[in-house]
N, C-alpha and C positions, 0 to 999 in steps of 0.2 A: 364366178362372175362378180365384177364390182359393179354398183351403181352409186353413185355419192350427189346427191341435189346440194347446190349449193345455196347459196341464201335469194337469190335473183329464181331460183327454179323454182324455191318453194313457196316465196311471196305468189308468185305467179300464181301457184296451186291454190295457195291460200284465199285469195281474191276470186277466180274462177268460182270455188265449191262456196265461199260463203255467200258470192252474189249468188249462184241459184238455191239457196236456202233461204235467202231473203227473199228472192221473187217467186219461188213455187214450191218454200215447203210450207205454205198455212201456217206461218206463225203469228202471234198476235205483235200488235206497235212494240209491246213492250219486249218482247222476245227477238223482233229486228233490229230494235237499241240497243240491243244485248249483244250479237253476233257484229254490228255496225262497231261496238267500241271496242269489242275483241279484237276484230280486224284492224282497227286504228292502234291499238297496241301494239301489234306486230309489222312494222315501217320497216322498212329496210335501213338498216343499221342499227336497230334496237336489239336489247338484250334476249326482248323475248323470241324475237323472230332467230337471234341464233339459236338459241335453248328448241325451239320449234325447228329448229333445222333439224340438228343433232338428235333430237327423239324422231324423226323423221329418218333420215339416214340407219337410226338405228334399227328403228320399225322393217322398214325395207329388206336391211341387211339380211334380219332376222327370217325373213318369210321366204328371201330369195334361199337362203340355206336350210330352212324345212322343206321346200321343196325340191332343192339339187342334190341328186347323188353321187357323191365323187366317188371315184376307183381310185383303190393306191394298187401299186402290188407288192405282191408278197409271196415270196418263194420261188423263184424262180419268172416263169412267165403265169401266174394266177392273179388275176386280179380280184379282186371284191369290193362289193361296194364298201368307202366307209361305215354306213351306219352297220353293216354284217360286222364288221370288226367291232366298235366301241362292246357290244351283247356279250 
């Protein structure tokens, strides 16, 4: 399975979780100034929001394939998962 957010998917994300970190996770003024200009860093077309894309994507990738098991097969009709093979 692929999943790829692209830079509009992940703004989206990024706005949603850090507005409720500012409104209910009990941080102090100085800790919502903190997460408010992180946020304004990451605009859509900025470098960091791609960079945050890409470790995003890759996050993803990564979790969606620790927990999928693929089957190849092998020998005829036998299949196994991959992770049986790499061992």
């Amino acid at each position: 399975m692929n999943v790829i957010l692209n830079t509009d998917e992940v703004q989206a994300v990024l706005v949603r979780v850090s507005a409720q970190l500012i409104d209910h996770g009990g941080l102090s003024e100085a800790g919502q100034e903190a997460v408010r200009a992180w946020r304004e860093a990451h605009t859509i077309g900025s470098d960091e929001l791609d960079r945050l894309a890409l470790a995003c994507n890759e996050a993803l990738g990564n979790t969606i394939d620790e927990r999928t098991t693929r089957m190849v097969r092998l020998r005829g009709m036998v299949y196994m998962s991959e992770k049986e093979t790499r061992s």
